[in-house]
N, CA, C and O atoms as a Maestro MAE file, in Angstrom:
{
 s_m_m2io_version
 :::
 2.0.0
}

f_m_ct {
 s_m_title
 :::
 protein
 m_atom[320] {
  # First column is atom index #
  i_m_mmod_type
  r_m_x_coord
  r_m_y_coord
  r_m_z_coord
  i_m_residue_number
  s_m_chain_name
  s_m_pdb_residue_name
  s_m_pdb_atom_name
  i_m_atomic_number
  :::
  1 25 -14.507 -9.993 -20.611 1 A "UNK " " N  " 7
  2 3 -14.247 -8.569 -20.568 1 A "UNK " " CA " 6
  3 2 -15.120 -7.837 -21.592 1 A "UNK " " C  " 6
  4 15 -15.865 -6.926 -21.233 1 A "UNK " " O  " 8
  5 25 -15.018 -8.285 -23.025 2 A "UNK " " N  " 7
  6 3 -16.132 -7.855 -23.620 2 A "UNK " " CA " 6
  7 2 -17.782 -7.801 -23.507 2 A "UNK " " C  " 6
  8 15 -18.504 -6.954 -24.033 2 A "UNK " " O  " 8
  9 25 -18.166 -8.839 -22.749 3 A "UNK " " N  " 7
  10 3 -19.239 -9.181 -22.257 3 A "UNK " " CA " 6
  11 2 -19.611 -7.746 -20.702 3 A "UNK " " C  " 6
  12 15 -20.618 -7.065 -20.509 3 A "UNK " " O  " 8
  13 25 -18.426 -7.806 -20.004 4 A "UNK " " N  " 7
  14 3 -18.762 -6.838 -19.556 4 A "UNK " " CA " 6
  15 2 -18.930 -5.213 -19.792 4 A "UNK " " C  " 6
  16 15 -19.765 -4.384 -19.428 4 A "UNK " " O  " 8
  17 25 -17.727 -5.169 -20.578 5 A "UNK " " N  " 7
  18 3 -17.996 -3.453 -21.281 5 A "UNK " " CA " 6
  19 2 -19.123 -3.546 -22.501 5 A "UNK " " C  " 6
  20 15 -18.999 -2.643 -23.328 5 A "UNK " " O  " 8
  21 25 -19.937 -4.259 -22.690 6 A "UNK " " N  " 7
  22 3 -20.964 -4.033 -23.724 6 A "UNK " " CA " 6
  23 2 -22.315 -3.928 -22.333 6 A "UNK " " C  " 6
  24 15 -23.299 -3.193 -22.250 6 A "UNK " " O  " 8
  25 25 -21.974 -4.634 -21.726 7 A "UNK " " N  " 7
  26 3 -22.963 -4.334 -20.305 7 A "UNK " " CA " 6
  27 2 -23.287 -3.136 -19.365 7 A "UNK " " C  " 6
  28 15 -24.246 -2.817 -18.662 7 A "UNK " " O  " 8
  29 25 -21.386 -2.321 -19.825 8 A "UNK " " N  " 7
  30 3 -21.288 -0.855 -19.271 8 A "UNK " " CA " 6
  31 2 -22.067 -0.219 -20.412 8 A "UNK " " C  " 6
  32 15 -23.092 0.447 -20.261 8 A "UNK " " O  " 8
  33 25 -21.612 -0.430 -21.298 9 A "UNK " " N  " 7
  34 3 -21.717 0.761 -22.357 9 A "UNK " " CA " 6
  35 2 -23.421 0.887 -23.004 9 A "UNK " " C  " 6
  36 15 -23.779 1.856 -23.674 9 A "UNK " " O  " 8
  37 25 -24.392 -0.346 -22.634 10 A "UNK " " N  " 7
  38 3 -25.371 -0.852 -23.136 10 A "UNK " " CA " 6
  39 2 -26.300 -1.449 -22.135 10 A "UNK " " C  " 6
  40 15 -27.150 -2.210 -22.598 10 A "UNK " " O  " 8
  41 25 -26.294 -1.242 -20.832 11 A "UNK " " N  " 7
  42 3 -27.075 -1.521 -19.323 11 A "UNK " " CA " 6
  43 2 -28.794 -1.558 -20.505 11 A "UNK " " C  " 6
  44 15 -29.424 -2.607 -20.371 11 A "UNK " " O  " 8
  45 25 -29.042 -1.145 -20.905 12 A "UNK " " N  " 7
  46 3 -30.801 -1.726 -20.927 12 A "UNK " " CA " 6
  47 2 -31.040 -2.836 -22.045 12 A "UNK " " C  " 6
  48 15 -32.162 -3.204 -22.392 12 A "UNK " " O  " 8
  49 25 -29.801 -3.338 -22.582 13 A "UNK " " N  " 7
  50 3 -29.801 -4.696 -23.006 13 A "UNK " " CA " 6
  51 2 -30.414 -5.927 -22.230 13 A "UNK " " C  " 6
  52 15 -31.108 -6.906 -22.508 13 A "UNK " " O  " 8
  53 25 -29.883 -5.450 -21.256 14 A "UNK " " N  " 7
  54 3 -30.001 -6.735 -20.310 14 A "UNK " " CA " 6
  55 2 -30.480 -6.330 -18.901 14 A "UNK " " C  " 6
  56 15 -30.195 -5.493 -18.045 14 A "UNK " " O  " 8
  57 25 -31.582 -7.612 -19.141 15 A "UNK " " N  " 7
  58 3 -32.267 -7.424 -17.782 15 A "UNK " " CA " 6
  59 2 -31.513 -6.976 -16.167 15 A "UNK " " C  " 6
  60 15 -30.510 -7.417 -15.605 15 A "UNK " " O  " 8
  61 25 -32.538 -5.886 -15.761 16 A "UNK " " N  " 7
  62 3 -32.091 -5.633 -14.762 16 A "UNK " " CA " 6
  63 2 -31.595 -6.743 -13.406 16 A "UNK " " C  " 6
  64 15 -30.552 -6.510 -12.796 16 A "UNK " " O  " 8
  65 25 -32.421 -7.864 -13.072 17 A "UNK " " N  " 7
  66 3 -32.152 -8.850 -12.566 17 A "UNK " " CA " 6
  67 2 -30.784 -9.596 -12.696 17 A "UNK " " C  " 6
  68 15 -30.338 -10.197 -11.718 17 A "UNK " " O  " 8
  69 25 -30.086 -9.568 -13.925 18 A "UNK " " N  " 7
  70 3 -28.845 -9.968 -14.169 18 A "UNK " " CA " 6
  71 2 -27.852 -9.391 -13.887 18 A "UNK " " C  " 6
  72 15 -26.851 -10.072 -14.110 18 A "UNK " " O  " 8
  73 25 -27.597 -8.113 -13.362 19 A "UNK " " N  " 7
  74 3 -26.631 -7.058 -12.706 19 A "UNK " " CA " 6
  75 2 -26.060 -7.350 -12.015 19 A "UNK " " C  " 6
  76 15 -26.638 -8.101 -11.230 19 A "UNK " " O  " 8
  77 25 -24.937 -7.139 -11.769 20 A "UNK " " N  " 7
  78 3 -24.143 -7.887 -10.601 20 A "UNK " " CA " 6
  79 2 -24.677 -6.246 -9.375 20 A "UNK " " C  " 6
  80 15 -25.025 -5.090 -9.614 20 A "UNK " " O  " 8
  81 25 -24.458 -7.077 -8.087 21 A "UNK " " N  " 7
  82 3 -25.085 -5.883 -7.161 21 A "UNK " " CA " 6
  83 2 -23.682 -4.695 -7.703 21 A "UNK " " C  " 6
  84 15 -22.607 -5.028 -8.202 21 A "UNK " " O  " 8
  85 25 -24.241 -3.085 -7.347 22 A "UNK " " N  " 7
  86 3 -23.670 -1.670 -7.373 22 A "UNK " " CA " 6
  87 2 -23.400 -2.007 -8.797 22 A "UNK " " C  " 6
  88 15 -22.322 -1.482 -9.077 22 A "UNK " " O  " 8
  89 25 -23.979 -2.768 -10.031 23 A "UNK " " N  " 7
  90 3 -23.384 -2.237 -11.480 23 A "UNK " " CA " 6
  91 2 -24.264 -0.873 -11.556 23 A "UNK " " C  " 6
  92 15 -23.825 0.269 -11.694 23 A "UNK " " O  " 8
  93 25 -25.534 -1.257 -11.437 24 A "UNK " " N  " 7
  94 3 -26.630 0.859 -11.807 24 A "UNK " " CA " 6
  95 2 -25.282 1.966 -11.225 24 A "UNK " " C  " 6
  96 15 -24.535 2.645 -11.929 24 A "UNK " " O  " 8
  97 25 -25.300 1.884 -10.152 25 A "UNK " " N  " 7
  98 3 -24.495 2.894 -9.462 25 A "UNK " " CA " 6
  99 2 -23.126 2.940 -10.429 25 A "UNK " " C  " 6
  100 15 -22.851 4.001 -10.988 25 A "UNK " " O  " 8
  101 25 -22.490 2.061 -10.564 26 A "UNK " " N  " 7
  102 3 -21.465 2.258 -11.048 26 A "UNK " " CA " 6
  103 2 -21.661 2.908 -12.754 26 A "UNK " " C  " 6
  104 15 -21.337 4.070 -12.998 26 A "UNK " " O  " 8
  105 25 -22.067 2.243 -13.533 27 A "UNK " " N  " 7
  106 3 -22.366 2.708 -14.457 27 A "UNK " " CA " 6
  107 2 -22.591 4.345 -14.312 27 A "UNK " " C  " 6
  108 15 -21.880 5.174 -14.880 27 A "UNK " " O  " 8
  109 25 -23.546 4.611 -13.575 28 A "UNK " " N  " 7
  110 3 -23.505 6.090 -13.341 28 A "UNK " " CA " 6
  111 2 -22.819 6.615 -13.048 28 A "UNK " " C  " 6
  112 15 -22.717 7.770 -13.462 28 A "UNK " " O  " 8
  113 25 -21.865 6.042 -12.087 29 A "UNK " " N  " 7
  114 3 -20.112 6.548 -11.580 29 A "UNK " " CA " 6
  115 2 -19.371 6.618 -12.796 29 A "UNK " " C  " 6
  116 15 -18.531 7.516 -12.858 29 A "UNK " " O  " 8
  117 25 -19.521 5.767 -13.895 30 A "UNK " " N  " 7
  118 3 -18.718 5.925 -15.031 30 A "UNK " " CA " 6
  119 2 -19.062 6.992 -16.029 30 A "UNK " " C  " 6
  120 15 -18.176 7.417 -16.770 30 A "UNK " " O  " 8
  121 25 -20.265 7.445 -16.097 31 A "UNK " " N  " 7
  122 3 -20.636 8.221 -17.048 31 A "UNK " " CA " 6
  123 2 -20.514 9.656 -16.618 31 A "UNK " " C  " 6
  124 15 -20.292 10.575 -17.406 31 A "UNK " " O  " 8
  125 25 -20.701 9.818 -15.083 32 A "UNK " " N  " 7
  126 3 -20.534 11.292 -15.005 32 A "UNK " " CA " 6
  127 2 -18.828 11.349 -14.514 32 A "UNK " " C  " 6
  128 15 -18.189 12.371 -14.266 32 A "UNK " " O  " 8
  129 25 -18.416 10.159 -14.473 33 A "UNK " " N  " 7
  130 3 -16.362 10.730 -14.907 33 A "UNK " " CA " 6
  131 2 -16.023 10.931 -16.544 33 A "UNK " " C  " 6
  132 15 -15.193 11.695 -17.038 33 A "UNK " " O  " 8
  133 25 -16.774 10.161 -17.104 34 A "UNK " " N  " 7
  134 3 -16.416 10.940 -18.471 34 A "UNK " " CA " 6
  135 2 -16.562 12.428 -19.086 34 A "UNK " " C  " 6
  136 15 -16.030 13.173 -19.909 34 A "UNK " " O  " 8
  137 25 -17.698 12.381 -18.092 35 A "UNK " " N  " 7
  138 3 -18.567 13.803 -18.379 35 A "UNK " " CA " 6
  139 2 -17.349 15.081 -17.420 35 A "UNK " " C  " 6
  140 15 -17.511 16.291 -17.578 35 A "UNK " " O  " 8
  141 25 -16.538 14.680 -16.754 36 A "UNK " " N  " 7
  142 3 -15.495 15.116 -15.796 36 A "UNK " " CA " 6
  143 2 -16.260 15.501 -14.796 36 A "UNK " " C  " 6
  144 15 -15.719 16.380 -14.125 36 A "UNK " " O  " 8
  145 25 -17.859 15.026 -14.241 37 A "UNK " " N  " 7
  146 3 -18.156 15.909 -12.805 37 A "UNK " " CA " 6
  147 2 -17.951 14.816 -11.863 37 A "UNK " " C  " 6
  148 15 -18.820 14.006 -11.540 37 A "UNK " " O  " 8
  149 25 -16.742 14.843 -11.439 38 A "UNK " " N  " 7
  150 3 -16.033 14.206 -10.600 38 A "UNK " " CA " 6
  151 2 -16.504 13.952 -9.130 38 A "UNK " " C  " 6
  152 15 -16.136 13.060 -8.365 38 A "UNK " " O  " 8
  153 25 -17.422 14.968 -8.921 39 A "UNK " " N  " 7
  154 3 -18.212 15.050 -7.294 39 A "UNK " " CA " 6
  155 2 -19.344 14.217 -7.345 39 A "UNK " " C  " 6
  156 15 -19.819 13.676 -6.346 39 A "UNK " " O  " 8
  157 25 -19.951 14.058 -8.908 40 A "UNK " " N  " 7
  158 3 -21.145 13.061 -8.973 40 A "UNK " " CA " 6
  159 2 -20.612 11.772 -9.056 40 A "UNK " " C  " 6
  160 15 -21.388 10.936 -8.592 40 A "UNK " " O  " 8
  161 25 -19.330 11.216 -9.577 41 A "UNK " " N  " 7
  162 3 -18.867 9.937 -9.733 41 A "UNK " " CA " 6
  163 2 -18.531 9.803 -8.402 41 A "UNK " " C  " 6
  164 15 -18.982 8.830 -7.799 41 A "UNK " " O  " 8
  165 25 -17.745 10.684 -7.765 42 A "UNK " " N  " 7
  166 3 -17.819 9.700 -6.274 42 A "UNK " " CA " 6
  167 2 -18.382 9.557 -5.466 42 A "UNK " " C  " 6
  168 15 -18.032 8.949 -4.455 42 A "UNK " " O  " 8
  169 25 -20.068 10.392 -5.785 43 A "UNK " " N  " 7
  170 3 -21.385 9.748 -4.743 43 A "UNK " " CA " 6
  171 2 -22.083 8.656 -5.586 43 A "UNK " " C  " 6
  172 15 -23.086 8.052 -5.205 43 A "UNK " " O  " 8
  173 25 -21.452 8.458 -6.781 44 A "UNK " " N  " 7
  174 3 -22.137 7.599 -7.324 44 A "UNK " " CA " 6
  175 2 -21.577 6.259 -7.425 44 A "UNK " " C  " 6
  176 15 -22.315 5.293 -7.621 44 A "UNK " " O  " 8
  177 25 -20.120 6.126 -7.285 45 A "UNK " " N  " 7
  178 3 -18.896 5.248 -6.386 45 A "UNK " " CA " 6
  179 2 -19.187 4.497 -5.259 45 A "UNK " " C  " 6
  180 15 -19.252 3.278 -5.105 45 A "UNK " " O  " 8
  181 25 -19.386 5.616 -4.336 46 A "UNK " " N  " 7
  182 3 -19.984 5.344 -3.059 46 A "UNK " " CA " 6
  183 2 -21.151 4.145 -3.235 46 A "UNK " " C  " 6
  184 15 -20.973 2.956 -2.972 46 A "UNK " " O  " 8
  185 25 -22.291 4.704 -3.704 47 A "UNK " " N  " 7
  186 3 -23.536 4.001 -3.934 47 A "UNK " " CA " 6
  187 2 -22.759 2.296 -4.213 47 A "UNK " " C  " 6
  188 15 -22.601 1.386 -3.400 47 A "UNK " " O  " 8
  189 25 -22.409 2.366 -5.626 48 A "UNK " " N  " 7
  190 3 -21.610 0.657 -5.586 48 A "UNK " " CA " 6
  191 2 -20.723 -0.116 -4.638 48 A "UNK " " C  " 6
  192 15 -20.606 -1.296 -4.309 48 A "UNK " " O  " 8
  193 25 -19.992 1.334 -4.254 49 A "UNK " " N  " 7
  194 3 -19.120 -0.065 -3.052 49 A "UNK " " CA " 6
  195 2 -20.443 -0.273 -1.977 49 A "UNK " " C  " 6
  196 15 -20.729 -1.397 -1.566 49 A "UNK " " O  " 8
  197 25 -20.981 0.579 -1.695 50 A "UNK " " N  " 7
  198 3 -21.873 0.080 -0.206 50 A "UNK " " CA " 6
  199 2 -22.482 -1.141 -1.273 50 A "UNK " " C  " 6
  200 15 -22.300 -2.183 -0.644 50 A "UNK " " O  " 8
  201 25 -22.924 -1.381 -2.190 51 A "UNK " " N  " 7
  202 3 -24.250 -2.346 -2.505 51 A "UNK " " CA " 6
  203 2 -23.057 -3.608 -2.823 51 A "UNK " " C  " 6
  204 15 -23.553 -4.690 -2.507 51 A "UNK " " O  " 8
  205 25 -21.814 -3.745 -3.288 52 A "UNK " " N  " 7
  206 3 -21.043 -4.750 -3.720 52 A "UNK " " CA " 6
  207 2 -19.470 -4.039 -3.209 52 A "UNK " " C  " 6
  208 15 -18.575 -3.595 -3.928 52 A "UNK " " O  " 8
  209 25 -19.547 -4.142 -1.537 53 A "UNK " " N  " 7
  210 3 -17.638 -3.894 -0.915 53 A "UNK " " CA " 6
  211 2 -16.519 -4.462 -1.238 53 A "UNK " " C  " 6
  212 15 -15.427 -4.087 -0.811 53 A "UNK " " O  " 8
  213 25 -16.780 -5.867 -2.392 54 A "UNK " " N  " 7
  214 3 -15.855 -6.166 -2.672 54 A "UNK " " CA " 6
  215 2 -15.451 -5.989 -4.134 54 A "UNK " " C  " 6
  216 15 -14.824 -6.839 -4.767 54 A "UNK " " O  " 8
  217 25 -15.701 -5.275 -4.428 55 A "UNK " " N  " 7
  218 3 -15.705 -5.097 -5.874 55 A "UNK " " CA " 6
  219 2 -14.542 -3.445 -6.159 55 A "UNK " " C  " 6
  220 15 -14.851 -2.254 -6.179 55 A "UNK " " O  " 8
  221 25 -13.137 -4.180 -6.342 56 A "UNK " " N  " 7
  222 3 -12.179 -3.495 -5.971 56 A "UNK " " CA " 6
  223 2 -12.152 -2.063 -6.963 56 A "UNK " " C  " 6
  224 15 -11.737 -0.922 -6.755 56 A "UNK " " O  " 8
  225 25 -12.860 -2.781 -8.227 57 A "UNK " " N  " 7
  226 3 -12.749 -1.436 -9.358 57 A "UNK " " CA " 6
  227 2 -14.130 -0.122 -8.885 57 A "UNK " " C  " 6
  228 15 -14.185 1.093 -9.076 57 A "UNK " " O  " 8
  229 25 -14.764 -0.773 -8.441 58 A "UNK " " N  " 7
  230 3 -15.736 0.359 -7.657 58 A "UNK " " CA " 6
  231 2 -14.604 0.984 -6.999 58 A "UNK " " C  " 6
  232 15 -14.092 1.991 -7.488 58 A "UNK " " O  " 8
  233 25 -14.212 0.506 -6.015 59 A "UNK " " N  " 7
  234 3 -13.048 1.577 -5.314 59 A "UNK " " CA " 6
  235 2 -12.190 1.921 -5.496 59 A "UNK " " C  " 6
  236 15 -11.676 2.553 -4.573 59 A "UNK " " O  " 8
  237 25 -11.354 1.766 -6.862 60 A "UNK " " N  " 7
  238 3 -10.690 2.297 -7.668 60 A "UNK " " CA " 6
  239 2 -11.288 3.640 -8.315 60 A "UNK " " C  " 6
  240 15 -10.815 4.768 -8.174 60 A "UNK " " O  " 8
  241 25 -12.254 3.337 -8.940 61 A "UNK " " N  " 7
  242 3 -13.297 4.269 -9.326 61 A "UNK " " CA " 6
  243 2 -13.178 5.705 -8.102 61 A "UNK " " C  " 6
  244 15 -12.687 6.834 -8.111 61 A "UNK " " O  " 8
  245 25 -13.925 4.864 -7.160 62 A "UNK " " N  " 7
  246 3 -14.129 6.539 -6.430 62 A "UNK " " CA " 6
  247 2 -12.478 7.127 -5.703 62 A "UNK " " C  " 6
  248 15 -12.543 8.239 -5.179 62 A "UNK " " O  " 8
  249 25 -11.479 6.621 -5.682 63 A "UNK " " N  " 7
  250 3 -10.543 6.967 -5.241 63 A "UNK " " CA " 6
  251 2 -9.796 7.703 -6.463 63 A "UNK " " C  " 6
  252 15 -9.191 8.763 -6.296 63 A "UNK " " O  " 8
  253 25 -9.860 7.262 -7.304 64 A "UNK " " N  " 7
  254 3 -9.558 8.292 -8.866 64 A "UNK " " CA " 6
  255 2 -10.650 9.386 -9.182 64 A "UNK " " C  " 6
  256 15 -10.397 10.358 -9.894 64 A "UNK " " O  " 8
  257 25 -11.224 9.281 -8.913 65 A "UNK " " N  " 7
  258 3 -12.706 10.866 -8.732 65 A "UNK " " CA " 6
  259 2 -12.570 11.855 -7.453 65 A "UNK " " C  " 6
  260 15 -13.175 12.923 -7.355 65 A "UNK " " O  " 8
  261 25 -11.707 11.341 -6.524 66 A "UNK " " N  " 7
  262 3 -11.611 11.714 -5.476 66 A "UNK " " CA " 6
  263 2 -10.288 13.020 -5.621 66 A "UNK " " C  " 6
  264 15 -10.163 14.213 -5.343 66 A "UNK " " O  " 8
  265 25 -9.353 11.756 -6.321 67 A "UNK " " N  " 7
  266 3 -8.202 12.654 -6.718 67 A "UNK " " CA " 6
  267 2 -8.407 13.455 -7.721 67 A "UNK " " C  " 6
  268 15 -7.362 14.100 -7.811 67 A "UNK " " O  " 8
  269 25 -9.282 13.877 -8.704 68 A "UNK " " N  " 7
  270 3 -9.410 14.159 -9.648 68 A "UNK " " CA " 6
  271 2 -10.317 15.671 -9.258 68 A "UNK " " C  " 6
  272 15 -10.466 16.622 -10.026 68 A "UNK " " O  " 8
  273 25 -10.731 15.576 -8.151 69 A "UNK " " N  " 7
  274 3 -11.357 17.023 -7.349 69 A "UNK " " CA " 6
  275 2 -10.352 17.731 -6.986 69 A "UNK " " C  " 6
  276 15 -10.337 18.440 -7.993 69 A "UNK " " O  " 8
  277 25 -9.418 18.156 -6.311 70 A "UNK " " N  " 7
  278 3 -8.511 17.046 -5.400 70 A "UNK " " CA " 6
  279 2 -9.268 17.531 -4.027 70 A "UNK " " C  " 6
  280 15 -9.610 18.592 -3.505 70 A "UNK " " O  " 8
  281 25 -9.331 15.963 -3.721 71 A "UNK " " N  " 7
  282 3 -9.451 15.679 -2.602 71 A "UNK " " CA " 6
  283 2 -8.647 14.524 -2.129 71 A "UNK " " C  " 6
  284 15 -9.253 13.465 -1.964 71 A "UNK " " O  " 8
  285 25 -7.483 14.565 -1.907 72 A "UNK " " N  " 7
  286 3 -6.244 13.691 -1.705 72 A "UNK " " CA " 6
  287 2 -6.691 13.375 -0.209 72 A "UNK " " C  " 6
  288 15 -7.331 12.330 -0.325 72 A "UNK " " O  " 8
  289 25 -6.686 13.760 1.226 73 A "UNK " " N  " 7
  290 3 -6.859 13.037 1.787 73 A "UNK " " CA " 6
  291 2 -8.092 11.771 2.063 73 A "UNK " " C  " 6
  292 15 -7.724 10.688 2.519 73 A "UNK " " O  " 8
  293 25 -9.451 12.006 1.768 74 A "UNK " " N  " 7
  294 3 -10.346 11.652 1.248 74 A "UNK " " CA " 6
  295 2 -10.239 10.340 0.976 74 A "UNK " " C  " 6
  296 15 -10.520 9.295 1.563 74 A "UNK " " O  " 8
  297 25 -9.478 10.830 -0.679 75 A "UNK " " N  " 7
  298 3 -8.820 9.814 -1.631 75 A "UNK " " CA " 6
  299 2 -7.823 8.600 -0.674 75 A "UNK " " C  " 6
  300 15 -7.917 7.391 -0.888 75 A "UNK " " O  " 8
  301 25 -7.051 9.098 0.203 76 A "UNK " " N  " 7
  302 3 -6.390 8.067 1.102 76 A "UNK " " CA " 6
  303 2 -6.927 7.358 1.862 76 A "UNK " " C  " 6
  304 15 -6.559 6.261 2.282 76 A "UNK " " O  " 8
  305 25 -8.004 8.050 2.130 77 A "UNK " " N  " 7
  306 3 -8.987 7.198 3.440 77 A "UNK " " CA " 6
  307 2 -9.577 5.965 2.602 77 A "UNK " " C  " 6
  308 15 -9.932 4.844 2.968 77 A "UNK " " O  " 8
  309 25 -9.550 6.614 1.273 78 A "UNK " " N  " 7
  310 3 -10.974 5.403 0.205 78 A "UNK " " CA " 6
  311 2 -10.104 4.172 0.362 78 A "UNK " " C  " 6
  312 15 -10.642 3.095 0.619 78 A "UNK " " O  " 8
  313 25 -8.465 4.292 0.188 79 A "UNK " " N  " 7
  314 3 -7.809 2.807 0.299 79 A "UNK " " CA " 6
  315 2 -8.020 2.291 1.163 79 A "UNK " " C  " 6
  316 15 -7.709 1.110 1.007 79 A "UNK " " O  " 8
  317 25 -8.332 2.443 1.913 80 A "UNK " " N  " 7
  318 3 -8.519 1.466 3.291 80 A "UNK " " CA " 6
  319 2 -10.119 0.672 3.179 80 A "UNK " " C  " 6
  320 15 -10.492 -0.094 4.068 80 A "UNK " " O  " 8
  :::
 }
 m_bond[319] {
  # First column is bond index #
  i_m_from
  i_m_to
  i_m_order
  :::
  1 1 2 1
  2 2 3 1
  3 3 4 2
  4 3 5 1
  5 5 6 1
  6 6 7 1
  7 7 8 2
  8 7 9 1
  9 9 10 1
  10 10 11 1
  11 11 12 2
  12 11 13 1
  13 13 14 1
  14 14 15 1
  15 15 16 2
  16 15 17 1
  17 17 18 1
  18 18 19 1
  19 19 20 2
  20 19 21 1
  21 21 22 1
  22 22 23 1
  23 23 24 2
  24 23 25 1
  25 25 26 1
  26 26 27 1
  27 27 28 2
  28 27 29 1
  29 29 30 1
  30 30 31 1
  31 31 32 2
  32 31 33 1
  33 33 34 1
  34 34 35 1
  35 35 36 2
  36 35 37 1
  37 37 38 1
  38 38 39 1
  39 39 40 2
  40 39 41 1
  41 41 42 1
  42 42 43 1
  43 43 44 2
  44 43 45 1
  45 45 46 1
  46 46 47 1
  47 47 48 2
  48 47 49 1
  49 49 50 1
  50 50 51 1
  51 51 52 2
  52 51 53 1
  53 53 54 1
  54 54 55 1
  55 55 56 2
  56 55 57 1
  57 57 58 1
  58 58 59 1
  59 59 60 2
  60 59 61 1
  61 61 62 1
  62 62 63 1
  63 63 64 2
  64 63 65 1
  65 65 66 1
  66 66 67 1
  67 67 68 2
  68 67 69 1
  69 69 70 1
  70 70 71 1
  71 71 72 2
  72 71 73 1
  73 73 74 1
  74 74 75 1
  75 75 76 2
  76 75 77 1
  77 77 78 1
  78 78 79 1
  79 79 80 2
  80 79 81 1
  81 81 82 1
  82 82 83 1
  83 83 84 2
  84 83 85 1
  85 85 86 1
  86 86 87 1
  87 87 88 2
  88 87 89 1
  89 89 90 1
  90 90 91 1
  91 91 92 2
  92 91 93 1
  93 93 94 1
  94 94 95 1
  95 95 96 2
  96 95 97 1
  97 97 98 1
  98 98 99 1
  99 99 100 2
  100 99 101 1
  101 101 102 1
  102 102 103 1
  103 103 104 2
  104 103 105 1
  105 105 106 1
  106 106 107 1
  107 107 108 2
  108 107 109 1
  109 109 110 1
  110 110 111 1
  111 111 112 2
  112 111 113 1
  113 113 114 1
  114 114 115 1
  115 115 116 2
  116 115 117 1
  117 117 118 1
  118 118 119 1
  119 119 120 2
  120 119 121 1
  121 121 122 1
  122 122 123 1
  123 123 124 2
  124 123 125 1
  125 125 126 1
  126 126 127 1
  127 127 128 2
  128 127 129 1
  129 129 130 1
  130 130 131 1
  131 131 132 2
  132 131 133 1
  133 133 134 1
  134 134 135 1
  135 135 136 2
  136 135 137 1
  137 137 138 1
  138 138 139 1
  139 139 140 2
  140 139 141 1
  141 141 142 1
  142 142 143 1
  143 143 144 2
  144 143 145 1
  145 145 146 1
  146 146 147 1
  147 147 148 2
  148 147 149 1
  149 149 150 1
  150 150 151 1
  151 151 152 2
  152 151 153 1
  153 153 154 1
  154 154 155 1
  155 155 156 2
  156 155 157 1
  157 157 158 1
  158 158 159 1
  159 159 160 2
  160 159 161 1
  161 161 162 1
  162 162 163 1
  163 163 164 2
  164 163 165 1
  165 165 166 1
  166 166 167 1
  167 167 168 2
  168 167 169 1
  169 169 170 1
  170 170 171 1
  171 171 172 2
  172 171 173 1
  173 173 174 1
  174 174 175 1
  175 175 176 2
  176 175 177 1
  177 177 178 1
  178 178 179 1
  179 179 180 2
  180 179 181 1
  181 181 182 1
  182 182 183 1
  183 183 184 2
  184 183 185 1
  185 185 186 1
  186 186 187 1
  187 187 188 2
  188 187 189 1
  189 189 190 1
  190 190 191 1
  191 191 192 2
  192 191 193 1
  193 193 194 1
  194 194 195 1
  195 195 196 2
  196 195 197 1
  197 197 198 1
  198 198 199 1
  199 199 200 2
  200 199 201 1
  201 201 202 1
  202 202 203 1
  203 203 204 2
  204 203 205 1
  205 205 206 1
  206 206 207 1
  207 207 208 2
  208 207 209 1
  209 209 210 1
  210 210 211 1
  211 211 212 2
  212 211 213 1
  213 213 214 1
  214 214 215 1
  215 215 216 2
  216 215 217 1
  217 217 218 1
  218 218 219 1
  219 219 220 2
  220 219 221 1
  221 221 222 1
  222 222 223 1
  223 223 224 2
  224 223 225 1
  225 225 226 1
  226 226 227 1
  227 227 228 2
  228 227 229 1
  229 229 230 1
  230 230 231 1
  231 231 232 2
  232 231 233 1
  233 233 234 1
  234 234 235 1
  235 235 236 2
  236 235 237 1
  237 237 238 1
  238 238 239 1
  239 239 240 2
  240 239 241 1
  241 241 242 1
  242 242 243 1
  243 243 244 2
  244 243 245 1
  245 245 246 1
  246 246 247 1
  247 247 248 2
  248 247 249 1
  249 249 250 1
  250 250 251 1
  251 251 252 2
  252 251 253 1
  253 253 254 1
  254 254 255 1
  255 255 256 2
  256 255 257 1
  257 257 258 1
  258 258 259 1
  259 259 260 2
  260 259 261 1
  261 261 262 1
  262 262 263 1
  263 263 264 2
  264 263 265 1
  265 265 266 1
  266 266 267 1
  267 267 268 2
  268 267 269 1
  269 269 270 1
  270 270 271 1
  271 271 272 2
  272 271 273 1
  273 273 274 1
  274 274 275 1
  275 275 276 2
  276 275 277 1
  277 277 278 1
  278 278 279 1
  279 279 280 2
  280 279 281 1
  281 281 282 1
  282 282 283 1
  283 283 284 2
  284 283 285 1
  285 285 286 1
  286 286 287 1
  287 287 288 2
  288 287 289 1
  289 289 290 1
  290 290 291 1
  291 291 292 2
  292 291 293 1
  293 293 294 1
  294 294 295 1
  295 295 296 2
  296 295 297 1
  297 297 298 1
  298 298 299 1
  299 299 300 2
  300 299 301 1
  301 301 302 1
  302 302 303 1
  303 303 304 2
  304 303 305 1
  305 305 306 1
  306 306 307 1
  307 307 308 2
  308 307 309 1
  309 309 310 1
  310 310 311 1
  311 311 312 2
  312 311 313 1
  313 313 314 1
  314 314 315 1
  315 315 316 2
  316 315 317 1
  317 317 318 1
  318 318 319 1
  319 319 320 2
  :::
 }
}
């Protein structure tokens, strides 16, 4: 876990080749929800689940950015 949030927080440590697929995207999904522009985290959400669909916190991610516009139905469709 630490290994991975020093990977969020610090992406040009480590070679790009070592990324798990949708981390770029995500990372960017994470930084513009901090920043609160909530419409850029969930095209930037998007981007990671298409590159890595199983990667449940990507879609956690954009379904909490979703709600956070609100865009609640949206947000319901993302669970599926």
């Amino acid at each position: 876990a630490q290994r991975d949030k020093d990977l969020r927080d610090h992406p040009r440590r480590y070679p790009q080749s070592r990324q798990a697929p949708g981390f770029g995207a995500a990372a960017q999904a994470f930084a513009a929800y901090d920043r609160d522009d909530f419409g850029a985290a969930a095209q930037a959400a998007r981007k990671a689940i298409a590159q890595a669909p199983k990667r449940m916190d990507y879609r956690l991610l954009l379904i909490e950015s979703l709600q956070r516009q609100p865009h609640l139905q949206e947000a319901d469709q993302a669970t599926t």
